[in-house]
N, C-alpha and C positions, 0 to 999 in steps of 0.2 A: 350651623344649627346646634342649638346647646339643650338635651335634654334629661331631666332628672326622673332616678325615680325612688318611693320611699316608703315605706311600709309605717302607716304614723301610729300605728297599735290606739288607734281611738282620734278622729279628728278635733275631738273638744280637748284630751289631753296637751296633743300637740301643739292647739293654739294655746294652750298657757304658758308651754315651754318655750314661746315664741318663735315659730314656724311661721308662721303668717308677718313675721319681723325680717325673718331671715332671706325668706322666697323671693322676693322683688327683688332682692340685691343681686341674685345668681346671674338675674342678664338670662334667663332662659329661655326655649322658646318652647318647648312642651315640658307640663311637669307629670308626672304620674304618680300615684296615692294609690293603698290599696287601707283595707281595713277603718275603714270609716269608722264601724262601728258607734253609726248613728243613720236617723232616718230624715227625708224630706224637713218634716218640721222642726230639725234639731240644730239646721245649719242655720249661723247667722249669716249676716250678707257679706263680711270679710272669707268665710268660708267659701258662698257658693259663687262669690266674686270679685277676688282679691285686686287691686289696683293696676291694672294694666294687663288681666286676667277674663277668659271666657272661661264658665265651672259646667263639667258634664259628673251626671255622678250616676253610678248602676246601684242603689241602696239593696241591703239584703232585706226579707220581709220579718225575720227575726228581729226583735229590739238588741239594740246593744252589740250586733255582732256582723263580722266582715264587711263590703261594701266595696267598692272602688269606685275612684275618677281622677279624670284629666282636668287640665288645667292651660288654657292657652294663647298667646298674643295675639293669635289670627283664629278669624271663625272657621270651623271645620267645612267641608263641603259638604258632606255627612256624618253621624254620631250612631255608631249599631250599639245598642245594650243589650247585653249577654250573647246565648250563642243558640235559642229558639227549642234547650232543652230543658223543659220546666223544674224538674228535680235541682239541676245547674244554678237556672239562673234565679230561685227564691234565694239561692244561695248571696247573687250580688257579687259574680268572680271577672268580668269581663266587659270594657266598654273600649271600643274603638272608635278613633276619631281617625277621618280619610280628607288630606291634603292633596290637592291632583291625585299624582300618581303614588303617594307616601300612605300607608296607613301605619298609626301609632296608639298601639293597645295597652290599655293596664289589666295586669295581669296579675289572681290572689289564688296561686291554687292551694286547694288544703290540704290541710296538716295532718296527720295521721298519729300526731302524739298524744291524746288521749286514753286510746286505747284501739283494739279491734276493728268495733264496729265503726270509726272514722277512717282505720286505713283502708279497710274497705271501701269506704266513699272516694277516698283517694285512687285510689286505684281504678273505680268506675271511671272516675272521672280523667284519667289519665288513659284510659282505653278510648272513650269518647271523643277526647279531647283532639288526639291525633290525628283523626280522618280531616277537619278541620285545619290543623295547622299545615298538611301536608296540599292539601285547597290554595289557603293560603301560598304554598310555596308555587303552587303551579299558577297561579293568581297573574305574575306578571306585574304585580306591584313589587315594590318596595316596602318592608314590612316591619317594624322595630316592634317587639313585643316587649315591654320594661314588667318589671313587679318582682313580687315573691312567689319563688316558685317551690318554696320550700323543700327543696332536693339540692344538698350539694355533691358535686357531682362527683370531684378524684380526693383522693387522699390529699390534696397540697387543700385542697376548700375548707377543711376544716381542723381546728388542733388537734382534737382526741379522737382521729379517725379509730384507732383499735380499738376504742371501749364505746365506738357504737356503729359495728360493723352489723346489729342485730336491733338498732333502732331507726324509728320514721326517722327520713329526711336524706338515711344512708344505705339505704337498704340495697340490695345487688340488684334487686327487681327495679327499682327508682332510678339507681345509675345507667343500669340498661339503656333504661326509654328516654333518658337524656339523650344518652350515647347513640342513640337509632334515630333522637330527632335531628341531632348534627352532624353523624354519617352517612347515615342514609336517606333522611327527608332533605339535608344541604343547607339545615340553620346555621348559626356561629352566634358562639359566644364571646363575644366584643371584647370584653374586659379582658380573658385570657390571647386576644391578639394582639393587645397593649402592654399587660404585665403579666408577668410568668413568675412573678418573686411570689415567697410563703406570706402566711401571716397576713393576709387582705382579705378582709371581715367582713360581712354587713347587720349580722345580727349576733347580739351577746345574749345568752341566758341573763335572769335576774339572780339568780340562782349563784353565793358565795362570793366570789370577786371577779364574775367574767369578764366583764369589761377592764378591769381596771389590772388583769393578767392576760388580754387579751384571746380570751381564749374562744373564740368563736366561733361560726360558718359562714360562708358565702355561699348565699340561698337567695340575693337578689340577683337579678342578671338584667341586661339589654340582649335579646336572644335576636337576630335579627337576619334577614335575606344578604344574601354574599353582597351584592351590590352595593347595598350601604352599608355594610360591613369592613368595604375596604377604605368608605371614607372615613372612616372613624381617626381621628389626630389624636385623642387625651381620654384619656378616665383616672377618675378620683373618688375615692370613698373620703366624705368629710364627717370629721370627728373630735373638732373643734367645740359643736355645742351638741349636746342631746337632746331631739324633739318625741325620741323614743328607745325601744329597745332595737329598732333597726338605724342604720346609719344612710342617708342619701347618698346616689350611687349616682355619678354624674359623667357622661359622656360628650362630647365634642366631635362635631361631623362637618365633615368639609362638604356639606351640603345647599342649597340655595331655597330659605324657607319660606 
């Protein structure tokens, strides 16, 4: 089982940059998208149903801004949008698609780089958030949570860890609740049981030459239950073409989908 997931900073951007070119080719079997940053009306039909593709999408009720969905070869058994807490889900950060015993969520949590009053929401939202994913862990499923979860977690996730030990994304309070959802709630971080080397990015600043001095964070993740965690064979950040400021984060699971 091959599934990606991608942060497209706008799905109408994306498909210009040829996203919608590239998708079909990966051979995938769940894709995950987060920041749509469009609504119902906005999707054309290669969006909301790409060629060998069923499209679920959680749109945010704001114009223009965040959203998430899946994308996938087999129809779901069921599709939950959002998580039934209405401040949340205008927001548009959460849609689960449930396979037998498999659920596979896309996941956009917020940013807090604005200012203040968004990391605030952040932080609601990650108090919240918890009772839920630790549900999940007791669930009895199988549970792969892909997206941006905009928190990178140790020093090796991002280059200029010292000059932002005092900003969103790295904050001690953020690394915490990472560290408490994989210590003590029993998640894993996939990618770090495959590669443990520096310098493995998923989002650049636009901001001077980030990209092209690699200087970036891993802030996307497959966060996922031990069980499928151990089948995991390969990951790969690809960065070959640019469909955004994030990079597709691709994992590989010795699974039967």
């Amino acid at each position: 089982m091959r599934i990606i997931s991608l942060n497209l900073n706008g799905v109408r951007s994306a498909t210009t940059k040829g996203f919608f070119q590239w998708m079909p080719k990966q051979n995938a079997d769940v894709i995950c998208v987060q920041e749509l940053k469009a609504q119902a009306a906005d999707m054309r039909p290669e969006m909301l149903q790409p060629d060998g593709y069923h499209g679920y999408f959680h749109y945010a009720e704001k114009k223009g801004y965040s959203g998430v969905g899946i994308y996938s070869r087999k129809k779901p058994d069921q599709v939950i949008e959002g998580l039934g807490i209405p401040d949340i889900d205008c927001e548009g950060r959460y849609i689960q698609a449930d396979f037998g015993n498999l659920s596979v969520i896309s996941l956009y949590l917020p940013s807090g780089s604005s200012g203040e009053e968004r990391q605030s929401v952040k932080f609601s939202f990650m108090e919240r958030f918890m009772p839920h994913l630790i549900a999940l862990k007791k669930s009895g499923r199988e549970v792969v949570i892909c997206g941006d979860w905009n928190i990178a977690h140790k020093q090796i996730d991002l280059k200029n860890w010292r000059g932002n030990q005092k900003n969103s994304g790295f904050l001690p309070e953020e690394r915490d609740w990472l560290t408490d959802l994989f210590n003590k709630v029993g998640f894993v971080d996939v990618f770090r049981c495959i590669n443990l080397e520096e310098d493995q990015y998923t989002w650049w600043s636009n901001r001077g030459q980030a990209w092209a001095k690699n200087v970036g964070w891993r802030i996307d993740y497959h966060i996922t239950t031990p069980g499928i965690a151990k089948l995991a064979t390969s990951a790969a950040i690809y960065k070959d073409e640019r469909f955004s400021d994030h990079a597709p984060l691709t994992i590989e699971y010795d699974y039967e989908f």
